[in-house]
N, C-alpha and C positions, 0 to 999 in steps of 0.2 A: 093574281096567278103566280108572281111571281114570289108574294109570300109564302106559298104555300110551297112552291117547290124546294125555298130554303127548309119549313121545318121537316117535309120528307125527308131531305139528307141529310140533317141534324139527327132526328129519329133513326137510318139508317147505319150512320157513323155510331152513333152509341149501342143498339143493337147488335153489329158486328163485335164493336170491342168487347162488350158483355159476354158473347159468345166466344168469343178468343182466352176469356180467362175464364171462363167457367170449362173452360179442360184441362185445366190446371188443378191438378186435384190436393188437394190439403197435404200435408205433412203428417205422416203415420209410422212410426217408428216400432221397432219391436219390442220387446216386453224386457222390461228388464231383472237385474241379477237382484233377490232377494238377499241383504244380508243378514247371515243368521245371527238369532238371539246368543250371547255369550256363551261357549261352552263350559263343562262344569258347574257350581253350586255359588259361584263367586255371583253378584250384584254385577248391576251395566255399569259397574264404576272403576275406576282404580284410585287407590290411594296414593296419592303424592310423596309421604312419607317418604320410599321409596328414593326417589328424583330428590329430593330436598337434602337426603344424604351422599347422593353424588356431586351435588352441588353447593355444598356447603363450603367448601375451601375457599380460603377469602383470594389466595392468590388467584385462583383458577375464576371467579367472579371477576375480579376485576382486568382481566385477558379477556372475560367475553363480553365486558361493557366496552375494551376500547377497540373488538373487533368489530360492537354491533354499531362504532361512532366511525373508525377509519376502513371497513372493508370497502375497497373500489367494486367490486359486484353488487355490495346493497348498496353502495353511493346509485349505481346507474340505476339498480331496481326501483329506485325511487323517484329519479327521473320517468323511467315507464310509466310510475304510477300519473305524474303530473301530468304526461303528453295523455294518459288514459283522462283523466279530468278534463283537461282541454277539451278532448271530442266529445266530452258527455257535454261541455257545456256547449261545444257548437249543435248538436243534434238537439239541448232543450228549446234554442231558441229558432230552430229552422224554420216552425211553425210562423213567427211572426215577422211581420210586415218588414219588408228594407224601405229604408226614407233615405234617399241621397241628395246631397247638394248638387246642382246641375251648371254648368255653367257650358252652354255651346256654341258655336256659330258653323252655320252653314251654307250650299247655295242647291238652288233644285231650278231647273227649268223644266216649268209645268207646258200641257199644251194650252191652247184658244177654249177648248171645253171641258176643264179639267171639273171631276162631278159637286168638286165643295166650292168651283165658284172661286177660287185663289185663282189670280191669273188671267180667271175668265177675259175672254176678248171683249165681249158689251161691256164689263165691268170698270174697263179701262175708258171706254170711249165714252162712257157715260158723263153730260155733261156735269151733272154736281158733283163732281172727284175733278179736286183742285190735282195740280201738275205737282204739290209732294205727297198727294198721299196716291199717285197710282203706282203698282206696283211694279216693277221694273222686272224686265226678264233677260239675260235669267235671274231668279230673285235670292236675295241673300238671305238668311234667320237667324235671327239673334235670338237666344234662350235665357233667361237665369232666373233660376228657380228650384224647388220640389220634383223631384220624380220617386215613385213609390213601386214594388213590385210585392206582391201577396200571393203565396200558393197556400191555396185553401185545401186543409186533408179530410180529403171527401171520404177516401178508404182507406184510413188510419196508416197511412208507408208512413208520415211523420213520426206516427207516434210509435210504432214496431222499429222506425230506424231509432229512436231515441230509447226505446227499452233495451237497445240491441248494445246501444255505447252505453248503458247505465251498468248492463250485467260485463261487460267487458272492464269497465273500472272497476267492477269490484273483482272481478278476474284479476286484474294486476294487481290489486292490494293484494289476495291470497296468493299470487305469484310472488310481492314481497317479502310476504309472512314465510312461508316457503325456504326462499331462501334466508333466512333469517335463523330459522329453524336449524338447515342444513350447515351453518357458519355455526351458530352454537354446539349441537354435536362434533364438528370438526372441528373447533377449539378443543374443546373438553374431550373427547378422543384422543387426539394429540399430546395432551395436559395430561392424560393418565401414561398415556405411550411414553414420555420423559420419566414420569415418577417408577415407573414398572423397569428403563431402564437404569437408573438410578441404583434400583434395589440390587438389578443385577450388576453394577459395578460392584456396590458394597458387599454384596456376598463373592465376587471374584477376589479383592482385593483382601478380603479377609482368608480369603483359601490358599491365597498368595502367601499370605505371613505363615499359615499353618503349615504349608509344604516348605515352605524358607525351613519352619524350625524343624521339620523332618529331614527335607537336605543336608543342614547344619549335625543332626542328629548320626545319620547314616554315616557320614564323612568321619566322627568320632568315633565310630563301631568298626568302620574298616582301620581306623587305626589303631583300635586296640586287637584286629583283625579278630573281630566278631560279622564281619559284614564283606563283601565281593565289591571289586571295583563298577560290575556287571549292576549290582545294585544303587551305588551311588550316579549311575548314567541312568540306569531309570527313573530314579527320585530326579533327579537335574531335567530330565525332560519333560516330565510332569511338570516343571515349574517353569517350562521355558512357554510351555504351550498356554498353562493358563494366564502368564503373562502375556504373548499374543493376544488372546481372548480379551481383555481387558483393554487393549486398543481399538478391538474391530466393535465393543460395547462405546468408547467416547468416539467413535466418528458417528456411529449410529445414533448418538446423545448429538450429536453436532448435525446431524442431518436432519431430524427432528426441529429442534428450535429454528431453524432455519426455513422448513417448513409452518413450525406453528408463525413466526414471523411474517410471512408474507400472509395469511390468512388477518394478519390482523391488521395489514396494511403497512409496513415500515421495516426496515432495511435488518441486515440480521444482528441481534443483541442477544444478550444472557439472559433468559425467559427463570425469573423470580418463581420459584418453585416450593412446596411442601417436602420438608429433608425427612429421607427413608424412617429415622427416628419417630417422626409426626404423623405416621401414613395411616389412614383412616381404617379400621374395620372393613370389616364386607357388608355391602346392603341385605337387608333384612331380605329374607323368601318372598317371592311374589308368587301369589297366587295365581293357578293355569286357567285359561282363559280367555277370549279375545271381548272390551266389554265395545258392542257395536256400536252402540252412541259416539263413543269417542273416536273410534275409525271412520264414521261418514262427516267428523270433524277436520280431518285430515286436511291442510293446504291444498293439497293434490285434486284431491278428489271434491272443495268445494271447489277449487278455479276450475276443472272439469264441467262440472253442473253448470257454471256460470257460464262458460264455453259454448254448452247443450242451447241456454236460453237465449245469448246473442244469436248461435248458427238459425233457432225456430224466429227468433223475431226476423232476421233477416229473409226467411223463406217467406214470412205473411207481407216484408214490404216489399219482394221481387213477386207475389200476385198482386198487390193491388197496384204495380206498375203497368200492369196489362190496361187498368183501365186509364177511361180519360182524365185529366188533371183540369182544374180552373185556377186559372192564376187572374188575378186582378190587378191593373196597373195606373194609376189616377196619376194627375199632375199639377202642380198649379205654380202659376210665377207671370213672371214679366218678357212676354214674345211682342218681335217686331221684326219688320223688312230692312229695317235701319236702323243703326247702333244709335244716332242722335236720337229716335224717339222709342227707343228701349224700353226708359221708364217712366215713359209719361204715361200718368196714371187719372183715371181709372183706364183710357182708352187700349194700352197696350198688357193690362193685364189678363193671362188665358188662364184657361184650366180645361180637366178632361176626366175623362175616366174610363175606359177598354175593361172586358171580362172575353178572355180568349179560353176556351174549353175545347182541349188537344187531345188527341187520340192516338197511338202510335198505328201506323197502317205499313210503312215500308221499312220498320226497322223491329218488327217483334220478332223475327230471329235472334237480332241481337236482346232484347227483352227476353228470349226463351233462353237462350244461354245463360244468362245470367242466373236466370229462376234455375237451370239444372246445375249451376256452378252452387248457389247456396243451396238447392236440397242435400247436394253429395256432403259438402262442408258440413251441413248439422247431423248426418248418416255417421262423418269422421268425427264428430266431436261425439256423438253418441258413445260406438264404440271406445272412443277413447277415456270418457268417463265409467265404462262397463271397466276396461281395463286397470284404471287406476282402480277401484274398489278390490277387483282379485290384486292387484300387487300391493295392495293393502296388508288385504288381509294373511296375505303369504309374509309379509316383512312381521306384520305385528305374534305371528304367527312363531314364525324362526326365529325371533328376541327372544319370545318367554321362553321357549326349549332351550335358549341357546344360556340363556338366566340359571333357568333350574337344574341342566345340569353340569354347569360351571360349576357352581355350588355345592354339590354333591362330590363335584372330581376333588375342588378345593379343599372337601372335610377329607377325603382318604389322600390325599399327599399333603399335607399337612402331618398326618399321623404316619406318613410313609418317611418327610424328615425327621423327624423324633426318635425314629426307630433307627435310621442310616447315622444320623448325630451319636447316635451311642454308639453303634457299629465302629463308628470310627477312632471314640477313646477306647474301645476294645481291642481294636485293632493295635493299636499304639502299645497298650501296656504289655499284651501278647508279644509285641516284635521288642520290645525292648526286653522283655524278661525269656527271650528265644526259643516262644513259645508259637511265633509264627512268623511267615518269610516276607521279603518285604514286598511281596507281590501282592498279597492278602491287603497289604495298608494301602498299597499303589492304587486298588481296585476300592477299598470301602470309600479311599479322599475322593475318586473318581464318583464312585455313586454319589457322593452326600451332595458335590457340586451339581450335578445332572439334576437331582431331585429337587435341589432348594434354589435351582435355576427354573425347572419346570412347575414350580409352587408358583413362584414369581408371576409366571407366564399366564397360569391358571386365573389367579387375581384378578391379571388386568384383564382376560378375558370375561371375568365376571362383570368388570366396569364397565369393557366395550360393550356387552348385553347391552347393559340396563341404558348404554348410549343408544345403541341400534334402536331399543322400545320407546325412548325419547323420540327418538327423528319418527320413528313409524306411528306415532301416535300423534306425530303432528306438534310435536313440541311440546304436550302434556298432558 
């Protein structure tokens, strides 16, 4: 009778919990963001060329080897990655058994009819039980030995927690690629932001000597009074001004290396540079286009997806939390009532073995929490993978516009300095032969600086591009 009544509520406990998770309904996410095939006539590729000419400057290489060796933000993302290792290896081995060394002592006072018979009262009074082996109460236990605990994954929570830390370590690798990515554009950013101010020192400094020789010039003319003292204060302040200028260019050169210095970990020094003389070409035109292959490449957006598959592993191991667990627990070693016959063998060696099959009854609230804590979490990582795809494709997007027409600004000021550069020996030979006033010269020196300051500008805008399409393409 009494067996029976155990396997009814064995039957009834696992029926209920069966039912408790079978209203737990799957994980069903919305549909997500198609990204479209490249636009334009280009291939799903881009050519590197491109990147290989930005990157060819030995000095500017060797700035982004010793930031991708001393930056303290990829020092720590690296760390991430190891403690992410770590939990993938505690989740590969959850699955198997724990064996521990045991070693305990303790005392229990059993009753007169305790049901295994330890204690028992005839057992004691019995005459064949010599006076040391009966067992004293209350009774001492000596242990040392094996004890083992096994949770057996009936419904796969082991193996969904351990797919869960597998895609989370590869999360933190693409979180360190990531920033990795992000140091090398903001080296090389930077590294062009020095050369771009550079230029513009060399063209102030230069405009500096050519207004010296117009002040110098002016000062001769009013003394053979060809010229107004009214004219010699404006030539003078013209030269005071671009002089200014020429300071507020080296603290901005100073503020700079200073910056690119800490990116690269180490205290601030003179950042070894490419001289305006040596300064590279413009990158070749990139073709318009976004090629999608390399955008669902992105850092971002694979640690995203890996993000998606830890949050859905984690929802299938908070269901099969609902059900019951069997854990199995064996033992074996040397037990006794007395430390003197411990290990006296074979008599005082035991062993065992327990299979306990547990069912949560008064705490699936807490169980349901959780299951609602990971749905929402894989709901937020979904979105947030939808997300990085659109700001993907919006960055890789405003690169190549921002590329192509750099480019195009660069061809017409270019041809707009060439044109101001003559303006300006025109100017000269005009005021010197008093054929024009010196107001005319005052304004051509003024344009030619504006324009071959704003050429300057143009440049390095072309290089920040083709930086921006670097970091937005995921580093290549």
């Amino acid at each position: 009778m009494n067996k029976h009544i155990y396997q009814y509520t064995l039957y009834a406990c696992l029926a209920a919990t069966a039912m408790a998770c079978s209203t737990q309904k799957e994980l069903s996410l919305p549909e997500r963001i198609n990204v479209p095939v490249s636009s334009g006539n280009n291939s799903d590729t881009l050519s590197l060329s491109n990147f290989t000419q930005v990157f060819n400057d030995p000095y500017l290489r060797t700035l982004i080897d010793t930031a991708l060796h001393n930056n303290f933000d990829l020092l720590s993302a690296a760390q991430r990655v190891t403690t992410a290792q770590a939990n993938l290896m505690m989740a590969k081995n959850a699955w198997l058994p724990t064996l521990n060394v045991a070693l305990s002592v303790g005392v229990d006072k059993y009753a007169d009819y305790t049901l295994n018979g330890v204690g028992n009262y005839d057992t004691n009074l019995s005459p064949n039980i010599s006076k040391d082996q009966r067992i004293p109460g209350p009774t001492p236990e000596y242990f040392a030995g094996l004890r083992s605990s096994w949770e057996i994954d009936l419904w796969g929570k082991l193996k969904n927690q351990r797919q869960a830390a597998y895609a989370r370590f590869l999360g933190s690798k693409q979180g360190r690629r990531l920033l990795m990515t992000q140091i090398v554009a903001g080296v090389t950013g930077l590294y062009y932001e020095l050369t771009a101010m550079d230029n513009e020192l060399a063209i102030i400094q230069r405009n500096i000597k050519l207004q010296e020789t117009a002040v110098a010039t002016v000062h001769i003319q009013k003394a053979g009074g060809r010229a107004t003292e009214l004219a010699v204060q404006q030539f003078t302040a013209q030269l005071l001004s671009t002089q200014a200028l020429e300071f507020g260019v080296k603290q901005e050169i100073a503020s700079l290396e200073n910056q690119l210095n800490a990116l690269l970990g180490r205290l601030p020094q003179t950042i070894v540079r490419t001289t305006v003389k040596d300064a590279q070409a413009l990158p070749g035109a990139v073709k318009n286009g976004i090629p999608a292959g390399l955008l669902l490449q992105r850092p971002d957006v694979q640690r995203a997806e890996l993000e998606l598959l830890a949050a859905k592993a984690d929802v299938k191991a908070a269901r099969a939390a609902f059900l019951p667990s069997l854990t199995i627990t064996p033992y074996v070693g040397f037990n006794a009532f007395k430390a003197g016959m411990l290990f006296q063998s074979p008599a005082s060696i035991a062993w065992g073995a327990a299979g306990n099959l547990m069912a949560p009854v008064f705490n699936k609230k807490q169980i349901k929490a959780q299951y609602n804590i990971s749905t929402a979490t894989a709901f937020t990582a979904f979105y947030d993978y939808q997300q990085a795809i659109v700001n993907g494709y919006q960055e890789v997007a405003s690169a190549l516009n921002k590329v192509e027409n750099q480019q195009q600004a660069f061809t017409l000021k270019n041809k707009e300095v060439l044109v101001l550069q003559e303006a300006v020996s025109t100017a000269n030979v005009l005021f010197t032969t008093g054929y024009a006033n010196y107001l005319e010269v005052i304004t051509a020196q003024k344009s030619v600086l504006e324009a071959e300051l704003a050429l300057v500008t143009t440049r390095r805008n072309v290089y920040q591009g083709m930086v921006s399409l670097y970091r937005a393409l995921g580093g290549g």
